[in-house]
TIKE-226809 format. One record per residue: x negated, y, z of N, C-alpha, C in turn. Coordinates in steps of 0.2 Angstrom, whole numbers, plus 5000, padded with zeros to 4 digits. Example, Ala and Ser with C-alpha at 12.3 -4.5 7.8 and 13.67 -1.06 7.14 Angstrom:
<pts>
493449725039493849785039493449845039
493649895035493249955036493650005039
</pts>
This chain:
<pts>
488548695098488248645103487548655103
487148665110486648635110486448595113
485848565113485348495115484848525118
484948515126484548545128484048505133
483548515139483148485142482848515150
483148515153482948525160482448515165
481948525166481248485169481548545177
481448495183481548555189481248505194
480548515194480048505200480048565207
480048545214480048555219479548515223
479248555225478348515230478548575235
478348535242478348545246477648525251
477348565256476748565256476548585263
476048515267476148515272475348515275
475148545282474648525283474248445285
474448445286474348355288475148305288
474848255285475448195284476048205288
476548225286477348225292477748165290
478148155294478848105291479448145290
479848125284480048145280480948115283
481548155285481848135285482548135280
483148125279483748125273483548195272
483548205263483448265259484148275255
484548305254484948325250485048335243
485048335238485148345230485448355227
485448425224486148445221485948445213
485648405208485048405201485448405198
486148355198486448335190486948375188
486848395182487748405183488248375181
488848365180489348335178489648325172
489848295170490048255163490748315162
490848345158491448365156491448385148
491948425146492248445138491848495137
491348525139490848585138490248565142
489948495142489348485146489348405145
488848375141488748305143488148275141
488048265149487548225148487148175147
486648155144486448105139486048065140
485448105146484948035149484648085154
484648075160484248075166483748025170
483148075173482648055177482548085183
482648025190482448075195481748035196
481248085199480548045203480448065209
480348045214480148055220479548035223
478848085225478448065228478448095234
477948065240478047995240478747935241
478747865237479247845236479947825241
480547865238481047865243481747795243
482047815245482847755246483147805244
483647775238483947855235484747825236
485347855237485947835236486447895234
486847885230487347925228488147955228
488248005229489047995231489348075228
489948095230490248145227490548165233
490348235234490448285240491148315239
491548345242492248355244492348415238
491948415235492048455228492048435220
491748345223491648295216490748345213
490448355218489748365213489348295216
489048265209488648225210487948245213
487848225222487248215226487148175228
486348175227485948115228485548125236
485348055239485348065246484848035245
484248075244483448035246483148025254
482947985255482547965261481747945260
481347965258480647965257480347915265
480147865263479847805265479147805269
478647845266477947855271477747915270
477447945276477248015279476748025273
476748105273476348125267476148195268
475748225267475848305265476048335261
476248315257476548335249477348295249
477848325248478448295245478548335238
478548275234478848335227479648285223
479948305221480448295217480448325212
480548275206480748295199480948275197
481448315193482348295189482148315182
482548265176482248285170483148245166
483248305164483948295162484048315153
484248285151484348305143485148325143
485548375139486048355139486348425133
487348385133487448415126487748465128
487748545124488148595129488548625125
489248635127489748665124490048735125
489748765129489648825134489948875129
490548925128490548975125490549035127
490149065121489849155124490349195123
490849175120491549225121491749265126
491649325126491949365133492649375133
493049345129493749355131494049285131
494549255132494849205134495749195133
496049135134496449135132496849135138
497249175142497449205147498049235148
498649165151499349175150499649235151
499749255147500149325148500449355154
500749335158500649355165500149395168
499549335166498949345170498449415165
498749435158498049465155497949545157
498449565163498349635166498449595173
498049635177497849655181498149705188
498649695194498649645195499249595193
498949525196499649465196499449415200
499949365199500049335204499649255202
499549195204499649115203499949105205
500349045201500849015200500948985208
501648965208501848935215501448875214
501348825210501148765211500448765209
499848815209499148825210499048845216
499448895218499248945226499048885230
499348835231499248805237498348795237
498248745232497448735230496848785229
497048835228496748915226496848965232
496848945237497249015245496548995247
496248945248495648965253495048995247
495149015242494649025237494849095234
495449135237495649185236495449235243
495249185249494949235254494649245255
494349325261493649325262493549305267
492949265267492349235270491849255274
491749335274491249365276491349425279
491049455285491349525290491349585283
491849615283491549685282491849745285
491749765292492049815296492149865294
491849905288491949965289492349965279
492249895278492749905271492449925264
491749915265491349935260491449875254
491449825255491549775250492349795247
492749805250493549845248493549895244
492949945247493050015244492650005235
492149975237491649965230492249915225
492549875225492949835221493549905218
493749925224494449955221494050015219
493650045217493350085213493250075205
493550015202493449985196494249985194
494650015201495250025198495550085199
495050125201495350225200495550235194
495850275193496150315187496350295182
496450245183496950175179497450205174
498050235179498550255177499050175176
498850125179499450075179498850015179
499349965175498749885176498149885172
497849845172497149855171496949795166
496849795161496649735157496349685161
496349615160496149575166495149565165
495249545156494749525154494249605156
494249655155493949715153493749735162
494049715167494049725174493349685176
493549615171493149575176492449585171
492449615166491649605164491449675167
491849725167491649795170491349775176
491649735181491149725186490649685184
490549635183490149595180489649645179
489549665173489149735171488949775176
489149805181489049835184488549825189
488549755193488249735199487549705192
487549675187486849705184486549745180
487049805181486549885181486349895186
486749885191486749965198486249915204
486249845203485849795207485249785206
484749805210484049745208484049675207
483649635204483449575206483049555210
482849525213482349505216482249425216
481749375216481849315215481449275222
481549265227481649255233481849175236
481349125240481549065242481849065247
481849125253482149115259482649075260
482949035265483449005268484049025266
484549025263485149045265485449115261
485949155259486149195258486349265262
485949305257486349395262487049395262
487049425265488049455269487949515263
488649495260488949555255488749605258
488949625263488849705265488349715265
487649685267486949685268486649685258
486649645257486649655248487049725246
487449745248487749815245487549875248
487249865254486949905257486249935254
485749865253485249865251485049875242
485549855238485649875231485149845227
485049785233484749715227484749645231
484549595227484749545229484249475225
484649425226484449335222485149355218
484949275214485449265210486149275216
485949195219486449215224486949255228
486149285231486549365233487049395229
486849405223487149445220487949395217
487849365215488349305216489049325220
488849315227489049285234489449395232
489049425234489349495233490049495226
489849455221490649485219491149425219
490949395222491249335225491849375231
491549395234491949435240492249505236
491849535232492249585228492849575226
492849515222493349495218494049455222
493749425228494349415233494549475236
494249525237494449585242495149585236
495049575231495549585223496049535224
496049505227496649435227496449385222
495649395218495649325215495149285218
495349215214495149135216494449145213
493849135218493149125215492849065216
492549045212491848995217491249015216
490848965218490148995217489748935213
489448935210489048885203488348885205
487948835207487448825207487248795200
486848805198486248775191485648805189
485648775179485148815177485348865173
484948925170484948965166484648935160
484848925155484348935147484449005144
483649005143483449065142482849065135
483349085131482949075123482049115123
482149165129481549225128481149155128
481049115134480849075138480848995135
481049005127481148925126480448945122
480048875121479248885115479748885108
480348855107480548845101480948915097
480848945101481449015101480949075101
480249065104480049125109480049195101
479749165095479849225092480249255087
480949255091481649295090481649365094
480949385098480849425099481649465106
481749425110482349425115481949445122
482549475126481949495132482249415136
481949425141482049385148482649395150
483049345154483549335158483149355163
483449375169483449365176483549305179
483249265183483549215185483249145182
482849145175482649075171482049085175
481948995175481349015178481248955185
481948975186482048925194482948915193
482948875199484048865197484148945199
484848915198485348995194485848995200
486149055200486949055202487149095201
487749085200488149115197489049125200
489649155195490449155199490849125194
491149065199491849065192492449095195
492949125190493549175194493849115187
494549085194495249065188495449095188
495849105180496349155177496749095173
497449105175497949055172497949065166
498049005162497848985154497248995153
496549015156496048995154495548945157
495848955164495648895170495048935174
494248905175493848925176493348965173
493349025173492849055169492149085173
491549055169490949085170490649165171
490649205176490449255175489649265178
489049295175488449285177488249355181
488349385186488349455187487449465188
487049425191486249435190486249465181
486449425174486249455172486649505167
487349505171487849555166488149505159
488249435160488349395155489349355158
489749345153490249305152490349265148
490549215150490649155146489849125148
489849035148489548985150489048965143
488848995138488548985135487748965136
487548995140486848985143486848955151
487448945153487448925158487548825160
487148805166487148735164487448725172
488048705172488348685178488148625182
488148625190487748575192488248575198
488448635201488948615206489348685208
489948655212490248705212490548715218
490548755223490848745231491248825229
491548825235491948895240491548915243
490848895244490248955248489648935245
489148975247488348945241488348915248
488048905254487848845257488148785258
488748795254488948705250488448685243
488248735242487948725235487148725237
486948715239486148715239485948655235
485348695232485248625227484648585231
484448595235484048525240483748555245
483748525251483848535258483648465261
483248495266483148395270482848425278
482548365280481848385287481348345285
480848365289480348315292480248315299
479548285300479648275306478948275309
478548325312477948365313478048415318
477448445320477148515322477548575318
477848615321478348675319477948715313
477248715313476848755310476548705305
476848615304476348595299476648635290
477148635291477548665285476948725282
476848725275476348765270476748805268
476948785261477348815255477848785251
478348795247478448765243478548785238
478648755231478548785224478948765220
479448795216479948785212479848795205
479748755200479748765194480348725188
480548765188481248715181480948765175
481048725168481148745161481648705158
482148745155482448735151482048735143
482348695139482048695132482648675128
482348695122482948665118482648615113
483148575110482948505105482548475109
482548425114482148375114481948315109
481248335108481148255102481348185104
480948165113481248105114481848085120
482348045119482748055126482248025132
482248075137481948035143482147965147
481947915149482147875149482047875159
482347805162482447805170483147825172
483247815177483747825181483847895184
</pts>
């Protein structure tokens, strides 16, 4: 188990005072058997109407409304929590399911059919051709675990990273074309790989903890993750008797050990982790700036709401 501590400010930057309309937040993550959480703070400046609810995925989002005009919008989330994440890359995976292919059960398929689709064009079948490439020469079924981390691995050797705020996610084909990507990008790519394969994916918004990157850790001499730094994304694929599992293809990682779950949809623009308007001149819009660190042990718990 770790104790860990998540700081994730977001400032936005404006040339002159704008009015601030509903912002969207996707900060917390959820209470479960491998994640619990212990004490949170959200801040909002300048100060907002905040309300809470559970989106058609049960992710806890919050619904700020920021109250007077300003140039600066900044939010800051400060989460402590306990993590049960395992770095195991193999899994307990009902025997039916531990080659590759197979089927879900009649009483999951229902639940699981729109998360087994593609989502996204690919005309000419490049997204098809690159997956089923992981199954030449086989000679028969394919170990299930040994498949999915090969891919895994794969999209972070052959993939660049690049770390990138723009709006919205590349089209598989466009990321596989160009042979790099965001977390997401790269995400969103074997997302679609893995359905071209008849399995159930989602997509995972969070944080990464990254020991290079903790001051309590830094001299274990570890290189960097890709992706700490700022939120994360990542894939979970169901595989019957293990449930959902964590795969990290940005950094070639299995199993949820370092990963801190926050939310989970069928597409990343269900998952964004904050989104809003104002209300201004097209051009008053500056910058904006993203800074999360994860740490590990916090001395005190943080206190607020």
């Amino acid at each position: 188990m770790k104790r860990l501590r998540v700081r994730h400010t977001t400032t936005y930057r404006y040339k002159r005072p704008v009015s601030f309309g509903e912002h969207r937040l996707m900060f917390r993550p959820r209470d479960s058997h491998d994640l619990r959480l212990t004490a949170t703070r959200l801040r909002i400046s300048p100060k907002a109407d905040v309300r809470w609810l559970h989106d058609v995925f049960s992710n806890s989002i919050a619904i700020a409304t920021p109250q007077e005009p300003s140039d600066t919008l900044t939010f800051e989330s400060t989460i402590d929590i306990e993590h049960y994440g395992s770095d195991s890359a193999t899994f307990p995976i009902a025997p039916h399911a531990r080659t590759y292919p197979f089927s879900y059960p009649a009483e999951e398929s229902p639940d699981l059919q729109r998360l087994t689709e593609r989502h996204y064009p690919d005309p000419e079948h490049k997204i098809d051709a690159w997956a089923k490439r992981f199954l030449e020469d086989r000679g028969g079924p394919v170990d299930t675990n040994l498949l999915l981390g090969e891919i895994t691995r794969a999209i972070a050797r052959d993939f660049g990273y690049e770390r990138r705020y723009a709006i919205g996610t590349r089209l598989p084909v466009e990321t596989l074309d160009l042979g790099t990507g965001s977390c997401r990008d790269l995400a969103l790519l074997m997302m679609e790989a893995l359905r071209a394969l008849g399995l159930a994916t989602r997509f995972v918004s969070g944080y990464l903890y990254d020991p290079a990157r903790d001051p309590a850790r830094r001299n274990e001499g570890q290189s960097e993750l890709s992706g700490s730094g700022a939120t994360h994304a990542w894939v979970q694929v169901y595989l019957p008797g293990a449930g959902w599992v964590e795969y990290d293809p940005t950094n070639g990682l299995v199993g949820g050990g370092n990963l801190i779950r926050v939310g989970v949809a069928r597409d990343p623009y269900q998952a964004v982790p904050l989104k809003g308007s104002f209300t201004g001149y097209p051009d008053d819009y500056v910058d904006m700036d993203v800074a999360v660190e994860v740490t590990s042990e916090p001395e005190e718990p943080v206190s607020g709401k």
